[in-house]
C-alpha positions in Angstrom: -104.0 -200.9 -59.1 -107.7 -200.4 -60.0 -108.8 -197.3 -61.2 -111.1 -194.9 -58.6 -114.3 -195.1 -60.7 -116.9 -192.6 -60.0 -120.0 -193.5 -57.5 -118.5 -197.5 -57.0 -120.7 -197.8 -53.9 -123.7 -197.3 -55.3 -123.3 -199.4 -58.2 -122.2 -202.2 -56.2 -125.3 -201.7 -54.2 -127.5 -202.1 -57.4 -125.4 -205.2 -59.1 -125.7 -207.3 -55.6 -129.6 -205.7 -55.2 -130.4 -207.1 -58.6 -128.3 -210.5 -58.3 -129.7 -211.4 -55.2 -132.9 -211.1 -56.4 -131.9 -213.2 -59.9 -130.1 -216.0 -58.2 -130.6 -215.7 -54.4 -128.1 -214.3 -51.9 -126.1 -217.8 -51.2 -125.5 -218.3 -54.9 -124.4 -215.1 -55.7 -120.6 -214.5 -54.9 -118.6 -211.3 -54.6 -117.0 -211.6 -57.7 -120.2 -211.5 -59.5 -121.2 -208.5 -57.8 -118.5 -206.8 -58.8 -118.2 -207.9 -62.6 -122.4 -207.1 -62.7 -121.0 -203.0 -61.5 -117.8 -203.1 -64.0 -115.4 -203.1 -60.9 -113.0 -205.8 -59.0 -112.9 -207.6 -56.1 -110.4 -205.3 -54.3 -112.9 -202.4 -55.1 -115.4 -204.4 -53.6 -113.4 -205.3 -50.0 -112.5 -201.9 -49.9 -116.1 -200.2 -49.6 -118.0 -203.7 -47.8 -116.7 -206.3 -45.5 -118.6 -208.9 -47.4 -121.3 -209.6 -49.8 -123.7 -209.2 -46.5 -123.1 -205.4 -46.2 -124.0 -204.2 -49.7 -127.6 -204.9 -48.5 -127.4 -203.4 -45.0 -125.0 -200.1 -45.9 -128.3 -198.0 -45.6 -128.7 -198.9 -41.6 -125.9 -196.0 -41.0 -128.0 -193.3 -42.8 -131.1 -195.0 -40.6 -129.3 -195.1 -37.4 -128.0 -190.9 -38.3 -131.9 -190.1 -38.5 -132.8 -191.6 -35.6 -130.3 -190.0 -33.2 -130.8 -186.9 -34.8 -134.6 -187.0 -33.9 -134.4 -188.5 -30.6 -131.9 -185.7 -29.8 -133.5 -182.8 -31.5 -137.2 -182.9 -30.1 -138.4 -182.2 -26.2 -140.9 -184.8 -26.5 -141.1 -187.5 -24.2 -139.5 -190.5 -24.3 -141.7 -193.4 -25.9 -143.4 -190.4 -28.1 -139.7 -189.0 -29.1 -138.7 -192.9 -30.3 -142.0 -193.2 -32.5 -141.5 -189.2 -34.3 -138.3 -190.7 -34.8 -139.3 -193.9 -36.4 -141.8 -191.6 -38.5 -139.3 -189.3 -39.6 -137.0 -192.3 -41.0 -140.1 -193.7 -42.9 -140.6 -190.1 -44.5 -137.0 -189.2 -45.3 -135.6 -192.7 -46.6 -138.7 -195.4 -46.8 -140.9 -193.0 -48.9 -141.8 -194.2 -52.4 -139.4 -197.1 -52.0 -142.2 -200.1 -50.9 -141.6 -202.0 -53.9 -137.8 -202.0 -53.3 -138.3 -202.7 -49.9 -140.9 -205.3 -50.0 -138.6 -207.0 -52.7 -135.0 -206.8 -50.2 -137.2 -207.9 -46.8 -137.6 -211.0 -49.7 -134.2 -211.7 -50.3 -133.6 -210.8 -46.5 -136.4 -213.6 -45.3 -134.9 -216.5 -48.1 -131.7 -216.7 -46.0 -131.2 -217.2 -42.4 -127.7 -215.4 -42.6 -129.5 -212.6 -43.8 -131.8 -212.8 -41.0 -129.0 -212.7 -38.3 -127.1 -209.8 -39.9 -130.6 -207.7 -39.9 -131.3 -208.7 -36.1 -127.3 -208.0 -35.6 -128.5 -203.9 -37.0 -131.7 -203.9 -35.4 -129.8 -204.4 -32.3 -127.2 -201.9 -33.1 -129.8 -199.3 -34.0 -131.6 -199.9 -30.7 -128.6 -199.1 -29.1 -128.0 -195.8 -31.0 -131.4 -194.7 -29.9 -130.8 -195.6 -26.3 -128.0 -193.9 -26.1 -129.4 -191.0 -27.1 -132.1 -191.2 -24.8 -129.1 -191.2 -22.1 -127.7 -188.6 -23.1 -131.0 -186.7 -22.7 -130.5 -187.3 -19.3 -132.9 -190.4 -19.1 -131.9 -193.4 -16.8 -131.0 -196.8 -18.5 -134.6 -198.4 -17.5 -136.6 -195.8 -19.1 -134.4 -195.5 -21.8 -134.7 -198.7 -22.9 -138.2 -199.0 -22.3 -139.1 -196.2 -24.5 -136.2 -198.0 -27.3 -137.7 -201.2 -27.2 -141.5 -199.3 -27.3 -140.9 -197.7 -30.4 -138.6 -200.5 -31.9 -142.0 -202.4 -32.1 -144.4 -200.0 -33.0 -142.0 -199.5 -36.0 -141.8 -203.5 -36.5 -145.5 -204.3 -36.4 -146.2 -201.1 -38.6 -143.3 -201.7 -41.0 -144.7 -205.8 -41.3 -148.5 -203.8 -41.9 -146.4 -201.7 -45.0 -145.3 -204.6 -46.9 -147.8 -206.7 -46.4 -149.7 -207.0 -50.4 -152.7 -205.2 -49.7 -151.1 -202.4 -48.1 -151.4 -198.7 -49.5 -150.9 -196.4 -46.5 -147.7 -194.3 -46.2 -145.7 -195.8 -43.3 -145.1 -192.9 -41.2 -148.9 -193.2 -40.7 -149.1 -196.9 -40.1 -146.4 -195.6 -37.5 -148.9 -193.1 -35.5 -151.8 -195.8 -35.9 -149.8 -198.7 -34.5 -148.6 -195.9 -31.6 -152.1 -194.9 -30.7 -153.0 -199.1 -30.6 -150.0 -199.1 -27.5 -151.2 -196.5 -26.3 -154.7 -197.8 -25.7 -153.6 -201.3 -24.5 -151.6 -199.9 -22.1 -154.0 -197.3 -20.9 -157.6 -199.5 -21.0 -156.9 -200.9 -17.0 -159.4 -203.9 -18.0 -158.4 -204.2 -21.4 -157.7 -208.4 -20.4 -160.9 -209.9 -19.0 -162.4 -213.0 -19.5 -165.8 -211.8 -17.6 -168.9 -210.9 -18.9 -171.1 -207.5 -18.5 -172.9 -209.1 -15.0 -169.7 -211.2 -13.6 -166.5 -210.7 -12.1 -163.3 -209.3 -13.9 -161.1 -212.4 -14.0 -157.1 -211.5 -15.4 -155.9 -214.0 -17.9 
């Protein structure tokens, strides 16, 4: 029987972290994982369900912040899901763009990788919605306000990795927010007429 060695999850984390980025996620197998942290196989099934996981275990810790903030504040729906999208970037995506600009990498060179993070997205979006419920919102305007702030997030987040970005991401957040906002506010913002003619909706 393996021997319980101290902080396995984490080092398991960094060994797949830095193969997948040296080989590329198909060509990297579990057992290589766990020989780059000093572990075994068995040690490896027992903390992750497959190789997949050891780059998405941080979506639990996103998903507990999220909830937490859509519960905690009296804010209004949409404005709740965005303070809580802020509040993830400040407490876990601070100081970490190079690390995250180099896993959305491994994350975009494999399809399966691709369908596991939509799979979390998903779940996520589910978490908040359900927390909106449970503020006593009904399902439309519960989901409304999830799927809102899921895309402020996802434009913004796209915005923080991009090379020639330098703002913090909680404020990309608010920016993005206030560009909603104005679409959805400006009643003429779609208008193919000119000063002197006729509004005409695309």
């Amino acid at each position: 029987m393996a021997r319980w060695q101290p902080d396995a999850r984490g080092r398991l984390e960094a060994a797949a972290f830095e193969l997948f980025r040296e080989r590329g996620f198909e060509q990297t197998t579990v057992a290589d994982i766990a020989a780059r942290a000093s572990l075994d196989k068995r040690t490896f099934y027992r903390l992750f369900g497959d190789k997949r996981e050891a780059l998405f275990s941080g979506s639990g810790r996103v998903e507990e912040v999220l909830v937490r903030a859509v519960t905690e504040t009296d804010a209004g729906p949409f404005e709740a899901v965005v303070a809580a999208f802020r509040r993830v970037a400040e407490e876990l995506f601070a100081d970490r763009l190079e690390l995250v600009r180099a896993r959305q990498a491994i994350i975009e060179s494999s399809p399966e990788l691709q369908e596991r993070e939509l799979r979390k997205s998903g779940s996520l979006a589910a978490a908040v919605t359900a927390a909106l419920r449970a503020r006593g919102l009904d399902e439309t305007t519960a989901t409304l306000a999830t799927e809102s702030g899921a895309t402020v997030f996802r434009v913004a987040f796209a915005r923080w990795i991009a090379p020639d970005s330098d703002a913090p991401l909680s404020d990309l957040i608010a920016e993005v927010a206030a560009e909603l906002r104005a679409i959805t506010s400006a009643p003429n913002a779609l208008t193919s007429a000119g000063p002197d003619e006729p509004s005409r909706r695309w």
